[in-house]
KOLDREN-505091 format. One line per field, with one value per residue (C-alpha): residue number from 1; residue in one letter; z, y, x. Coordinates in nm, 4 decimals, padded with zeros to 6 digits, m for minus. Layout:
! residues N
pos = (NUM,...)
code = (A,...)
c3 = (Z,...)
c2 = (Y,...)
c1 = (X,...)
//
This chain:
! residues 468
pos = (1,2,3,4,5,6,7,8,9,10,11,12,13,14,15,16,17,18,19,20,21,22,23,24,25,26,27,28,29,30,31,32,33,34,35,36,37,38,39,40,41,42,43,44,45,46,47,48,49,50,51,52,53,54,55,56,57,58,59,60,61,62,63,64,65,66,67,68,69,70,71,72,73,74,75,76,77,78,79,80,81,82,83,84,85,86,87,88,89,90,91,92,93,94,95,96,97,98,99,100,101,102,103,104,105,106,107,108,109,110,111,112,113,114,115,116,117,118,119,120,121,122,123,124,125,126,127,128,129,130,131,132,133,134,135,136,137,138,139,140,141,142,143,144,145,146,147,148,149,150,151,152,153,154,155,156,157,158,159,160,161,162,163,164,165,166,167,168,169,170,171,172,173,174,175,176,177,178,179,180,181,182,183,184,185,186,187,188,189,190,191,192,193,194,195,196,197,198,199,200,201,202,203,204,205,206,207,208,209,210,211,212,213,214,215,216,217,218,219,220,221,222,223,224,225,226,227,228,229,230,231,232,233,234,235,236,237,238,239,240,241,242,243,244,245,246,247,248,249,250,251,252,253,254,255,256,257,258,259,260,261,262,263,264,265,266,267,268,269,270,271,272,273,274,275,276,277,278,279,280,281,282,283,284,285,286,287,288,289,290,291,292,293,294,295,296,297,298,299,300,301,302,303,304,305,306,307,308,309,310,311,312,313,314,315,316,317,318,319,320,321,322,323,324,325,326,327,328,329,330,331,332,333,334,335,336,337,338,339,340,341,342,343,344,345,346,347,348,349,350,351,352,353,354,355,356,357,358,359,360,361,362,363,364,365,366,367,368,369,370,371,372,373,374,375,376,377,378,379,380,381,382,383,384,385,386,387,388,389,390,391,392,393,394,395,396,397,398,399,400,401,402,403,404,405,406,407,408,409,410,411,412,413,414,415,416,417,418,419,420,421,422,423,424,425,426,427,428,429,430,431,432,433,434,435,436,437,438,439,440,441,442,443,444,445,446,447,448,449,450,451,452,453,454,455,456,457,458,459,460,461,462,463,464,465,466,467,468)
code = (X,X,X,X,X,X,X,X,X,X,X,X,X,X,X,X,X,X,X,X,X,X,X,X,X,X,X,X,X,X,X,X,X,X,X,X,X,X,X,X,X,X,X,X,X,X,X,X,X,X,X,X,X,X,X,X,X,X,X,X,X,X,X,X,X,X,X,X,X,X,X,X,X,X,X,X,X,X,X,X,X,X,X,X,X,X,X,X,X,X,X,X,X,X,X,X,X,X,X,X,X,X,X,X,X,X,X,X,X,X,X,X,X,X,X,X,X,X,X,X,X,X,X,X,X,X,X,X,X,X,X,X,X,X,X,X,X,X,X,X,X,X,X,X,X,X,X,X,X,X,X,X,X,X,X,X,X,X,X,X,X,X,X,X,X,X,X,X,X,X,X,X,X,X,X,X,X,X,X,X,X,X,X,X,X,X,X,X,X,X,X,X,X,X,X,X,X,X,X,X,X,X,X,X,X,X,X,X,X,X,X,X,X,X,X,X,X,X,X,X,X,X,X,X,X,X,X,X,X,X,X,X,X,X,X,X,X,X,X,X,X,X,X,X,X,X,X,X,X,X,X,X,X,X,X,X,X,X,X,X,X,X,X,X,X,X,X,X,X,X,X,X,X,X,X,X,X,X,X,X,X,X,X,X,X,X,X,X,X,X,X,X,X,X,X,X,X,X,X,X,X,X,X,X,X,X,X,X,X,X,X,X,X,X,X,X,X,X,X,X,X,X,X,X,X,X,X,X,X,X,X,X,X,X,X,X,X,X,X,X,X,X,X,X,X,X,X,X,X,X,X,X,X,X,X,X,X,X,X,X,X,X,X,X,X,X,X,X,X,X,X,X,X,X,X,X,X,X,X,X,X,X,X,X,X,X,X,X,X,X,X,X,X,X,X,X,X,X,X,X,X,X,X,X,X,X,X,X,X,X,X,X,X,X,X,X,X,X,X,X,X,X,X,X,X,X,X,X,X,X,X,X,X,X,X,X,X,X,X,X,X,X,X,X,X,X,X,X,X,X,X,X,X,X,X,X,X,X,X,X,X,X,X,X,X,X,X,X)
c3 = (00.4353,00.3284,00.0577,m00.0937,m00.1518,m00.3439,m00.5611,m00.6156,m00.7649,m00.9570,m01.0959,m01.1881,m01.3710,m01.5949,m01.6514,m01.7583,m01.9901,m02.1472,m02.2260,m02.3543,m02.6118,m02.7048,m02.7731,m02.9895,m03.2064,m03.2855,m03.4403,m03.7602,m03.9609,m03.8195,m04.0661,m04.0034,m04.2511,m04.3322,m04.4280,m04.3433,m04.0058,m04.2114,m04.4959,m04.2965,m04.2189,m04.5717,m04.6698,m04.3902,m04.5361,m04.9013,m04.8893,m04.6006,m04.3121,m03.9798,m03.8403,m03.4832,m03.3523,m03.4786,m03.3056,m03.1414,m03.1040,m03.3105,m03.4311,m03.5743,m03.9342,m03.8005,m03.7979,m03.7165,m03.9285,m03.9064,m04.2380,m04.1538,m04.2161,m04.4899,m04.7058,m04.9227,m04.7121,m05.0165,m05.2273,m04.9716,m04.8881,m05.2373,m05.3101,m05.0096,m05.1725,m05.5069,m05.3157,m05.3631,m05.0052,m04.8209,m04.7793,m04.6479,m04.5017,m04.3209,m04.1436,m03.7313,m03.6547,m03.3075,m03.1005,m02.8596,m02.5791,m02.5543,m02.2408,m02.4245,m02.2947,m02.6373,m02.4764,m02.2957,m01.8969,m01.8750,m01.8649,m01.5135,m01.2267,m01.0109,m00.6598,m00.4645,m00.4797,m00.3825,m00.0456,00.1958,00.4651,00.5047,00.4348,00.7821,00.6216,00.5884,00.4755,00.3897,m00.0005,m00.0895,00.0625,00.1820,00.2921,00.0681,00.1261,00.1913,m00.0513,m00.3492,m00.2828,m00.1815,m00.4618,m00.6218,m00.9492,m00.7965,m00.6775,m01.0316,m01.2147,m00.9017,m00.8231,m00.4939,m00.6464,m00.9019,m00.6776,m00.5819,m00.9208,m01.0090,m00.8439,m01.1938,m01.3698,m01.5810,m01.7033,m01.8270,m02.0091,m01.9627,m02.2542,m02.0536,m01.9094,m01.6597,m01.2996,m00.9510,m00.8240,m00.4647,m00.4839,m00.1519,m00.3228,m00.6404,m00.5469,m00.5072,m00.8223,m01.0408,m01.2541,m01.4425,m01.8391,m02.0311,m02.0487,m02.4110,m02.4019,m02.2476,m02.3484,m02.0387,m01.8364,m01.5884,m01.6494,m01.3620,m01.4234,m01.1062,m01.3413,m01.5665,m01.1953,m01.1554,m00.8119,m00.7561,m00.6578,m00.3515,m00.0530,00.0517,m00.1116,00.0753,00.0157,m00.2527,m00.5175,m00.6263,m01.0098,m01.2243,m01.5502,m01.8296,m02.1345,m02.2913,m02.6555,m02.8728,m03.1890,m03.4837,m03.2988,m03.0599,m02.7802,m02.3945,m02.2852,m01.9540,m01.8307,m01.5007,m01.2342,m00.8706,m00.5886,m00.2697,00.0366,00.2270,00.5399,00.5057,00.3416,00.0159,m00.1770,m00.5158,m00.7701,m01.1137,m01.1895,m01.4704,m01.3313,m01.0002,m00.7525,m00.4648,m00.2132,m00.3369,m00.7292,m01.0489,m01.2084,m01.5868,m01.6173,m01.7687,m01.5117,m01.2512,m01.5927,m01.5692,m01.1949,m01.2273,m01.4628,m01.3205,m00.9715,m01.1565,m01.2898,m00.9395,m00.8057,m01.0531,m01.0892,m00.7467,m00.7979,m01.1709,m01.2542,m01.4057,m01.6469,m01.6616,m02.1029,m02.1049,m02.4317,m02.3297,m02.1192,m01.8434,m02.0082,m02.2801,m02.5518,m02.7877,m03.1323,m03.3559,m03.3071,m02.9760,m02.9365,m03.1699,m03.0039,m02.6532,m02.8144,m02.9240,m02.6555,m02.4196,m02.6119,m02.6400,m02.2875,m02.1940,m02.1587,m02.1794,m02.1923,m02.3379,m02.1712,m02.4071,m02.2713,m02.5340,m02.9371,m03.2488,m03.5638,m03.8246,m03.8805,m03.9542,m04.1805,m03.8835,m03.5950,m03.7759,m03.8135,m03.4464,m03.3573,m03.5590,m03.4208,m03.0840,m03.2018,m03.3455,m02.9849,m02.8303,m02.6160,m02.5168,m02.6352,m02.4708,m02.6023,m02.4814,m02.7649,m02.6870,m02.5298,m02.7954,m02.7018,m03.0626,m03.2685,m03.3890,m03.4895,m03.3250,m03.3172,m03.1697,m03.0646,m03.3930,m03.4713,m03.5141,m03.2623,m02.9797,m02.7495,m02.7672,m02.4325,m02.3725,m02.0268,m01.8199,m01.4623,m01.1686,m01.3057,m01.6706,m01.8393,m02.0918,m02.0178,m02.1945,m02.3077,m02.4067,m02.7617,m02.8838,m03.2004,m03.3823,m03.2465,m02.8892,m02.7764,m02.4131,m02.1400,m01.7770,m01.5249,m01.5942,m01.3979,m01.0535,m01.0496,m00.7193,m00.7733,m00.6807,m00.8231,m00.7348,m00.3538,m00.2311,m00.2951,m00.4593,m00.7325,m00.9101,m01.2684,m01.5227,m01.8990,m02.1225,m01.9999,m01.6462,m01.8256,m02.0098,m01.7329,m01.5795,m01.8706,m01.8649,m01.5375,m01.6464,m01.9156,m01.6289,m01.4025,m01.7636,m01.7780,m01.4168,m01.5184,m01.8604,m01.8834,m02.3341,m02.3746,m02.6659,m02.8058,m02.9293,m02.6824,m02.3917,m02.6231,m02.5842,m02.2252,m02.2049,m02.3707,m02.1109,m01.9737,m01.8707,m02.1684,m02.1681,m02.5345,m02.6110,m02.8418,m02.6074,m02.7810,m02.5114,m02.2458,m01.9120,m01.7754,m01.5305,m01.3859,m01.2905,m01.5522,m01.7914,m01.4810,m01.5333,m01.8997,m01.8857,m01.6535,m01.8773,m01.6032,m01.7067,m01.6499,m01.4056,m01.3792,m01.0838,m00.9497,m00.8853,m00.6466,m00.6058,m00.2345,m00.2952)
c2 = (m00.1827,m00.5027,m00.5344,m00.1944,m00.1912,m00.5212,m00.3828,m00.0555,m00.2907,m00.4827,m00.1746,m00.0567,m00.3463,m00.3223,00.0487,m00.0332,m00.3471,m00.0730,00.1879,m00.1285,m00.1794,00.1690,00.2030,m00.1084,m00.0305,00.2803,00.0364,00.0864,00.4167,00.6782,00.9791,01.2592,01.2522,01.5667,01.4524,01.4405,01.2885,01.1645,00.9797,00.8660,00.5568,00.4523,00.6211,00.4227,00.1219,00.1831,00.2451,m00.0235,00.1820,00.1504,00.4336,00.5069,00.8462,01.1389,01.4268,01.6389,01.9717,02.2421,01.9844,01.7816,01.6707,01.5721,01.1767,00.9625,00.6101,00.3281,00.2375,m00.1814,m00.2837,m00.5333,m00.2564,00.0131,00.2953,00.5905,00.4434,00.4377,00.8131,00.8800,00.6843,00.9120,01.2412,01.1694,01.1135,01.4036,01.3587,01.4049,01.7315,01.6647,01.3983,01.4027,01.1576,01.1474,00.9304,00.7529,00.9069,00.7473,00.8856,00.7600,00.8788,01.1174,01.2791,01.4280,01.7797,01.8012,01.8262,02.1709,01.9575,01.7451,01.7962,02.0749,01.9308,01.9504,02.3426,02.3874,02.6174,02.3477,02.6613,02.6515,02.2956,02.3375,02.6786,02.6280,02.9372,03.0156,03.0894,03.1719,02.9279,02.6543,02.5845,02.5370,02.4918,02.8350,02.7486,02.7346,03.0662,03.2845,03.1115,03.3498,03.3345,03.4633,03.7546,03.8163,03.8582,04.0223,03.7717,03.9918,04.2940,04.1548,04.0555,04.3854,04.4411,04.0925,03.7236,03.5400,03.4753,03.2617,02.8656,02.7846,02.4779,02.2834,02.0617,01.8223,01.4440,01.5160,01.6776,01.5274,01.6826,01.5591,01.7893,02.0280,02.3355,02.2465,02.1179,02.3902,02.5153,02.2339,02.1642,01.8799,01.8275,01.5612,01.2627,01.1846,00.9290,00.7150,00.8976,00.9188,01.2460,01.4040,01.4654,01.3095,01.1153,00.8942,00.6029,00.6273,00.4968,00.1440,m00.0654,m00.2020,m00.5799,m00.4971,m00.2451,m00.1777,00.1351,00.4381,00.7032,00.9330,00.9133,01.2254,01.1746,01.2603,01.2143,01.4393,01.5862,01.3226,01.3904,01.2628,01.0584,01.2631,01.5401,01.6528,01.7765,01.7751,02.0423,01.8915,01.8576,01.7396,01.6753,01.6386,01.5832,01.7173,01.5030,01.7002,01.4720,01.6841,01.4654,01.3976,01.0753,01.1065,00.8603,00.7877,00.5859,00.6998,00.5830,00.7469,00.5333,00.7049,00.5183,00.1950,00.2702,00.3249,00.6237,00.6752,00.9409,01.2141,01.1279,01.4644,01.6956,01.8549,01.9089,02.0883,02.2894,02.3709,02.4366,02.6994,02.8725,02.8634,03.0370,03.2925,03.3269,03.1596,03.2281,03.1217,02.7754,02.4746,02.2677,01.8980,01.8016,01.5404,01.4303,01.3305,00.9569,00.9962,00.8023,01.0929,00.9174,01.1076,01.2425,01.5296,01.4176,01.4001,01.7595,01.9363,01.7377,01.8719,02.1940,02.1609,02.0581,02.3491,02.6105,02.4672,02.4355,02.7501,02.7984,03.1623,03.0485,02.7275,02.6515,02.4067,02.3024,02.0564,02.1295,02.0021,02.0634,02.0657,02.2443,02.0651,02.2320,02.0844,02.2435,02.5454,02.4568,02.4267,02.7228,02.9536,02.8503,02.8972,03.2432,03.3500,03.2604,03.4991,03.2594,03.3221,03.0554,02.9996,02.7575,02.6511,02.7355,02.4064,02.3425,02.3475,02.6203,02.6980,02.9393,02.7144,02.8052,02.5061,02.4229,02.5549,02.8499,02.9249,03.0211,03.3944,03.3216,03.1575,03.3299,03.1275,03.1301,03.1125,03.0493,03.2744,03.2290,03.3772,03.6538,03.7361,03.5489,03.3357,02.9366,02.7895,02.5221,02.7721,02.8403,03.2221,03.4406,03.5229,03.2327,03.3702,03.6246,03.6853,03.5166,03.3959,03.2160,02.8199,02.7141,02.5561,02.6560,02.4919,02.3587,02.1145,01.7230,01.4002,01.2624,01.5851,01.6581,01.9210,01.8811,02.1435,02.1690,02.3480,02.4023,02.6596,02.3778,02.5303,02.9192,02.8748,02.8189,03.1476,03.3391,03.1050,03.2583,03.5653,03.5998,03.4837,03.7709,04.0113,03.8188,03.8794,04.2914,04.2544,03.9235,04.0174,04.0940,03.9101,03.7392,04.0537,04.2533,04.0355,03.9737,04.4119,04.4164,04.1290,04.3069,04.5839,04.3512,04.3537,04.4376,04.1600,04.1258,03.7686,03.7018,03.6672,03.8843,04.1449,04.0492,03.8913,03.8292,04.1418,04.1114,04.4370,04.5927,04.3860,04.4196,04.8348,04.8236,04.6377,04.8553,05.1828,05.2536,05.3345,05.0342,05.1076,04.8817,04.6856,04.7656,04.3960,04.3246,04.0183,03.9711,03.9554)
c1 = (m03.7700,m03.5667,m03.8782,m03.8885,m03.5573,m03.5875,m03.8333,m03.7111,m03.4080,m03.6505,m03.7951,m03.4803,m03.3607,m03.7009,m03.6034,m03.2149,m03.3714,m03.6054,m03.3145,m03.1278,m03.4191,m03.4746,m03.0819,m03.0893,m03.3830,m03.1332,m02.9124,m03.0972,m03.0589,m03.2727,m03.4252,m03.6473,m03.9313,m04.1627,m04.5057,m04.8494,m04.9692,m05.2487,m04.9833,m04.6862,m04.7987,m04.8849,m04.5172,m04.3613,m04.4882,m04.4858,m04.1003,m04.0474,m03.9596,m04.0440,m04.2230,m04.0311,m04.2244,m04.4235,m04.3769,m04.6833,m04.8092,m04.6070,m04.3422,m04.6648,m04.6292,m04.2528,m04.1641,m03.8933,m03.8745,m03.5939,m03.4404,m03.3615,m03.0031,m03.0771,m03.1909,m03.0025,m03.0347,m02.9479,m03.1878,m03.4730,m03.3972,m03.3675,m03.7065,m03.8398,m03.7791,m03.9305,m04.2393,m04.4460,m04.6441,m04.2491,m04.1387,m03.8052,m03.6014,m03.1915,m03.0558,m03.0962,m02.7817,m02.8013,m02.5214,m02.2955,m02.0859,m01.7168,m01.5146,m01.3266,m00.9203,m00.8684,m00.9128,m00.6308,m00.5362,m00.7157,m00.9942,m00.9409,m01.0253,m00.9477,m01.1337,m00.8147,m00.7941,m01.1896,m01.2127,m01.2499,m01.3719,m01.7193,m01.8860,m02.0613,m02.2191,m02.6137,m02.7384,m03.0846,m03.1693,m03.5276,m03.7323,m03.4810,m03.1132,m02.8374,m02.4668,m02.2754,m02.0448,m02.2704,m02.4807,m02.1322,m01.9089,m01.7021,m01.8447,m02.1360,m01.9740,m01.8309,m02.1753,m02.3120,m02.6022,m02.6329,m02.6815,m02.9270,m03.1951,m03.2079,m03.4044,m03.5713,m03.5201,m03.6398,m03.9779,m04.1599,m04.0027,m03.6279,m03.6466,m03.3309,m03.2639,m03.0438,m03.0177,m03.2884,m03.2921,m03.3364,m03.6891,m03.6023,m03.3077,m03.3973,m03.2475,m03.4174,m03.7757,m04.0195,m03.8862,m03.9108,m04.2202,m04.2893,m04.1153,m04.0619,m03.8359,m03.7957,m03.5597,m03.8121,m04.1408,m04.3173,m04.3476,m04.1450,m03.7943,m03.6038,m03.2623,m03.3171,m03.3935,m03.0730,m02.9458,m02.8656,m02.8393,m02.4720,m02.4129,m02.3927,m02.4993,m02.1654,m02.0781,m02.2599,m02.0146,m02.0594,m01.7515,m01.5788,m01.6053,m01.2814,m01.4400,m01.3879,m01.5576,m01.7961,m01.7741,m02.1008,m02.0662,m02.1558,m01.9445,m02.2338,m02.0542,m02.2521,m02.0131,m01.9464,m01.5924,m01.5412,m01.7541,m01.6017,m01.8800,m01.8746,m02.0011,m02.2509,m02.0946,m01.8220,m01.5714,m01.4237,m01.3428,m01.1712,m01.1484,m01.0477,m01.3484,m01.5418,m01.8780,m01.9311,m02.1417,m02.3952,m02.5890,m02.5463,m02.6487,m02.4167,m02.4106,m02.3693,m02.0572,m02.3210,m02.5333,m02.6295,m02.5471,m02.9008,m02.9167,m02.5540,m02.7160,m03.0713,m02.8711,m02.6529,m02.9859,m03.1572,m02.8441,m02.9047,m03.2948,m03.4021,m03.7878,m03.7937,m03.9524,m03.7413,m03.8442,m03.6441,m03.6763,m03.4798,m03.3514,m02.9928,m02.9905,m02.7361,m02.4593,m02.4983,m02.6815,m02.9192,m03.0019,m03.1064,m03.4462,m03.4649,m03.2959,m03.5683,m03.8806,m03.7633,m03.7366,m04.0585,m04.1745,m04.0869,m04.2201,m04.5554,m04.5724,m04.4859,m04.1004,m03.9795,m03.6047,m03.4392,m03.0698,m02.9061,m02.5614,m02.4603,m02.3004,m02.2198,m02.0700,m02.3428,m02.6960,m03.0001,m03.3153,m03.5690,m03.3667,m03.3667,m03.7057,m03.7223,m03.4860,m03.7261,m04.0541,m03.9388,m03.7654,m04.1193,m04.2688,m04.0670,m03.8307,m03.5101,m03.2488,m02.8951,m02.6364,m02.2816,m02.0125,m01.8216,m01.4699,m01.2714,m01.0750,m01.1150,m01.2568,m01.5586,m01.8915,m02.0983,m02.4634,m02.7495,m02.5149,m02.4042,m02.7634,m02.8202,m03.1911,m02.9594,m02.6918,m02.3927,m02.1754,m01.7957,m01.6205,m01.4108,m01.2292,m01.2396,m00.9835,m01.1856,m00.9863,m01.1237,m01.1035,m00.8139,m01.0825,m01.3282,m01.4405,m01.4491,m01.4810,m01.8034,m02.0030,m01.9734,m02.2713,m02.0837,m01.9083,m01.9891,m01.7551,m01.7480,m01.4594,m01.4577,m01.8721,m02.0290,m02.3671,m02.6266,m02.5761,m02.8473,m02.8629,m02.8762,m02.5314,m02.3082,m02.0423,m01.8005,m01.8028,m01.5445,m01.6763,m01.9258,m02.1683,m02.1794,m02.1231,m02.4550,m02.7247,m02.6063,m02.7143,m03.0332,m03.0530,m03.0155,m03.2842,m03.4996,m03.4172,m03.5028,m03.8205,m03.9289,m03.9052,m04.0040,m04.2133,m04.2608,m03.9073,m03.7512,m03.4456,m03.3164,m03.4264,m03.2603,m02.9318,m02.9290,m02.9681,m02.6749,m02.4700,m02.4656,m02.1543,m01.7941,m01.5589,m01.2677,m01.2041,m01.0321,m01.2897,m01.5817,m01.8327,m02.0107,m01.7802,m01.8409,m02.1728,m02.2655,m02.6407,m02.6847,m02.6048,m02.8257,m03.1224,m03.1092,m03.1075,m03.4436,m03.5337,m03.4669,m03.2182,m02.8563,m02.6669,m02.3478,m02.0647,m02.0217,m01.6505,m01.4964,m01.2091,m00.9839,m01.1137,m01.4373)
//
């Protein structure tokens, strides 16, 4: 035992060095080139760049090449786009994730006023047991999960563009199938390397994590705000520390984003498949090539439905690239509007293809932090949402993050009773919501509703009382 632990360690330490290596090649300037497979390497070295990647299948003809510090970056791009074999070429800026408090104290934690009645509740949830007081939470109540799976229980794969997912997750396992991990370019999706051993064994306890809303250099946003972990042993430790540690291993502060996420779409569509793309490392580093690769990436292999719980400021001609590929496949995008509190028009939600999602509470009221206006499609609870986080554990997480992968859900459930239904099409049935106003397009999230207008039955709004 005393062995495997020592090498899991050692293998562990090889993975960290790797991301280490990979994040310092990224200290050149990065562009996305549009050329020939057949010609980039003779462009690469013709204008002395470094080819990095070329993306496969439908993002083929797609490459990524270093520009090295020493040389006069606006010349080389400028040298690029007289070439007549380049199509196009913008920059793909590594981005960095400070700890960031700029967003105000709407953004801390809440952990102290979670119902502390029913952490001995096991209940049983389509094929396993989960904790009581993720499956009855009363967000679920308010987008009547219930009463949706009276009409469909999800279909087909929801691609979650995210820092990976834990596939050992018992709540999460027999739904999981295998993506991609593109920070490391090797399949699978999991985040379980991004973990990395402590000094030493003492530490066993899950830590209840106060961090708050990483913010992206470049002003890509992963819309997480804080996530607070609850001990399935019943207890709960709270601390301050940015980098939460379970089991004995470090965790990078964006680390267990995508498992929040996929658990929030398996409360929704329990029988839908997930598919881990992981283009975000768990300490919340990425770029704009990364981002369109996994988007890529899951349409080709057979995503219905792309969640993407991150933002950013500006568009980009290959995402749109990207965006309308996937659009002209038929898959359904969601996109978190950002926490802001604003009334922004951030990217990939502000695309017309891609539903962008604002957060309400428990009382439809839209989330102080919670962007609205025109970029905003509709609205679904994202404050105080229970759901599943690495070590088989559970965590609480407030921001349009945690709002989006319940309308990911959601176009799962439209897919399971219409498996050719489009964008458009499921955007329609959405619609068929709560009416709040504030800004928040269609209104609050109802599942019922949107389930019967797929259906061709007339949707009916689901009464909803304070004591439910």
């Amino acid at each position: 035992m005393r062995w495997g632990s020592l090498m899991m360690r050692h293998t562990l330490r090889i993975t960290l060095l790797t991301s280490l290596l990979f994040l310092r090649a990224f200290a050149q300037d990065h562009y996305l080139v549009r050329a020939p497979v057949s010609a980039i390497g003779q462009i690469a070295s013709q204008h002395g760049l470094t080819l990095v990647r070329s993306l496969s299948g439908s993002g083929q003809g797609l490459h990524v090449v270093s520009v090295p510090n020493v040389y006069n970056a606006a010349q080389l791009v400028q040298g690029l786009k007289s070439d007549p074999r380049v199509q196009w070429v913008e920059h793909d800026a590594a981005l960095a994730v400070p700890e960031a408090v700029a967003n105000g104290p709407q953004l801390r934690s809440h952990s102290g006023h979670l119902p502390l009645t029913d952490f001995q509740n096991m209940v049983y949830y389509f094929g396993t047991f989960a904790w009581g007081a993720y499956v009855n939470q009363p967000a679920a109540s308010l987008i009547h999960t219930s009463g949706s799976h009276q009409l469909a229980t999800g279909q087909g794969i929801v691609a979650i563009l995210d820092t990976g997912v834990d596939f050992t997750h018992p709540v999460l396992f027999s739904s999981l199938v295998m993506g991609y991990d593109f920070t490391r370019n090797w399949t699978g999706g999991s985040d379980a390397p991004d973990l990395v051993p402590t000094l030493n064994d003492q530490s066993t306890t899950p830590i209840l994590d106060q961090s708050t809303t990483p913010i992206l250099d470049d002003s890509i946003v992963l819309d997480q705000s804080t996530t607070p972990i609850l001990d399935d042993d019943n207890s709960i430790v709270l601390s301050q520390s940015t980098t939460p540690i379970l089991d004995g291993y470090k965790a990078p502060h964006a680390y267990g984003h995508g498992t929040m996420v996929a658990g929030l779409i398996h409360l929704v569509a329990p029988t839908a498949k997930l598919m881990p793309v992981k283009v975000f490392s768990s300490d919340g580093t990425s770029s704009l090539s990364l981002v369109i690769a996994g988007i890529y990436y899951a349409v080709d292999h057979g995503a219905k439905v792309i969640n993407m719980s991150f933002s950013f400021a500006g568009t980009s001609q290959e995402l749109t690239n990207a965006i309308n590929y996937a659009n002209s496949q038929r898959v359904i995008m969601v996109a978190s509007a950002g926490n802001n509190g604003q009334a922004l028009v951030l990217y990939p939600a502000g695309y017309s293809q891609v539903m962008g999602i604002g957060s309400t509470n428990n009382q439809d009221v839209r989330s102080s932090f919670s962007n609205f206006g025109s970029v905003i499609t509709l609205a679904a609870p994202g404050e105080g949402l229970i759901t599943t986080y690495p070590f088989n554990h559970y965590a609480a997480g407030w921001g349009t993050s945690f709002s989006t992968p319940l309308v990911s859900g959601a176009a799962a459930l439209l897919v399971d009773i219409n498996s050719s239904i489009t964008e458009t099409q499921a955007v329609q049935a959405l619609s068929n919501a709560i009416s709040i106003g504030q800004g928040l397009g269609a209104g609050q999230l109802d599942l019922v509703q949107a389930c019967q207008a797929v259906r061709g039955q007339t949707p009916t709004p689901t009464p909803w009382w304070p004591w439910q």
